[in-house]
C-alpha positions in Angstrom: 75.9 -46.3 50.4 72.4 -47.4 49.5 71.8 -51.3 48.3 71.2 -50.1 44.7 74.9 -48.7 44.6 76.1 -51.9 45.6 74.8 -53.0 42.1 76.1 -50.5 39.9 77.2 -50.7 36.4 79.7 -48.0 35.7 81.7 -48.8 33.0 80.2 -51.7 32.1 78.7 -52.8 28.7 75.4 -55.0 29.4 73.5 -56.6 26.8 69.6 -57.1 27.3 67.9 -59.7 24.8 64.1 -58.9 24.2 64.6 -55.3 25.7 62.4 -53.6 23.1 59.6 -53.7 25.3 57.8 -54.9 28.5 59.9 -56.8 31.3 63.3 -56.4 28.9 63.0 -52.7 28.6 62.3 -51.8 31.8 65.5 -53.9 32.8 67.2 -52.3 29.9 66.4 -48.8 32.1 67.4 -50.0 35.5 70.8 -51.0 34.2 71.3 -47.8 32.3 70.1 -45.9 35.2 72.5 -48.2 37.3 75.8 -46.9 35.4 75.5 -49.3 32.1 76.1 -48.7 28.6 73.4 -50.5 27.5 72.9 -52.7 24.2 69.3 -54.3 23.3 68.9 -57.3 20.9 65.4 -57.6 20.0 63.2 -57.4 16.7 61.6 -54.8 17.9 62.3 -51.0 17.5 64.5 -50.1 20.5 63.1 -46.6 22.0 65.5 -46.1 25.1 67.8 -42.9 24.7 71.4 -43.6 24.7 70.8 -47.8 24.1 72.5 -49.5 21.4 70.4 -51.7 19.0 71.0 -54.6 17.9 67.6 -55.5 15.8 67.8 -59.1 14.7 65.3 -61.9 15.3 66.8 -64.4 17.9 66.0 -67.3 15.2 69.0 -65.6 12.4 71.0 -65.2 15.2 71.0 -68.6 16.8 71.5 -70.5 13.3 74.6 -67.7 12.8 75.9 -69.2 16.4 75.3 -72.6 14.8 77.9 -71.4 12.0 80.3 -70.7 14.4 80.5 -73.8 16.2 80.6 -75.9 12.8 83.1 -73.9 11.4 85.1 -74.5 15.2 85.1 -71.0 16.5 84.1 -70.4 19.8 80.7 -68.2 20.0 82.2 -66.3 23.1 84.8 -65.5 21.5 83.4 -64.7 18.5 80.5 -62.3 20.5 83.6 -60.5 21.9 85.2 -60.1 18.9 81.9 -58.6 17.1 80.6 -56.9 20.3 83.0 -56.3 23.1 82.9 -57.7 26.6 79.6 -57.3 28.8 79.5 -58.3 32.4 75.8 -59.0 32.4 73.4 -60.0 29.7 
C-alpha cells in the first residue's frame, strides 16, 4: 500500500471552498482522484468533470449562516440537512 492510499476518499463527500481555480482546484483534483465525490463552492465557473457546484459568493453565504444562528438553528446541522455529510472540507 502506497502513502497516498492511506489517504483515500472512497465514499466520501468533500467539499472544497474556492475550488474554481488555482490552489482550490487542483485540491478539488487530488481528492477526486483520491476516491472523493467532490463538491466546489466558489463564484467562479467550476470546470472539473464529475464535481458538483455550488456557485455562490462566500459573502451571501456567510450572511445566510448569520440567519441561521439568529433564528437558533445550528449551521452544521443545517449544512447537513441542505448538503449531506462531508468528511473533509
Amino acid at each position: 500500500m502506497s502513502l497516498f492510499d492511506a489517504f483515500r476518499y472512497d465514499g466520501k463527500r468533500v467539499l472544497v471552498v474556492g475550488g474554481a481555480t488555482g490552489m482550490g482546484a487542483a485540491t478539488a483534483e487530488l481528492v477526486q482522484d483520491a476516491g472523493a465525490e467532490v463538491v466546489v463552492m466558489d463564484f467562479a465557473e467550476v470546470k472539473l468533470p464529475g464535481a458538483k457546484a455550488i456557485l455562490d459568493e462566500v459573502r451571501e453565504a456567510a450572511m445566510r449562516w448569520a440567519e441561521f444562528a439568529a433564528k437558533g438553528g445550528v449551521p452544521e446541522q443545517d449544512a447537513r440537512r441542505l448538503f449531506g455529510t462531508f468528511k473533509a472540507v
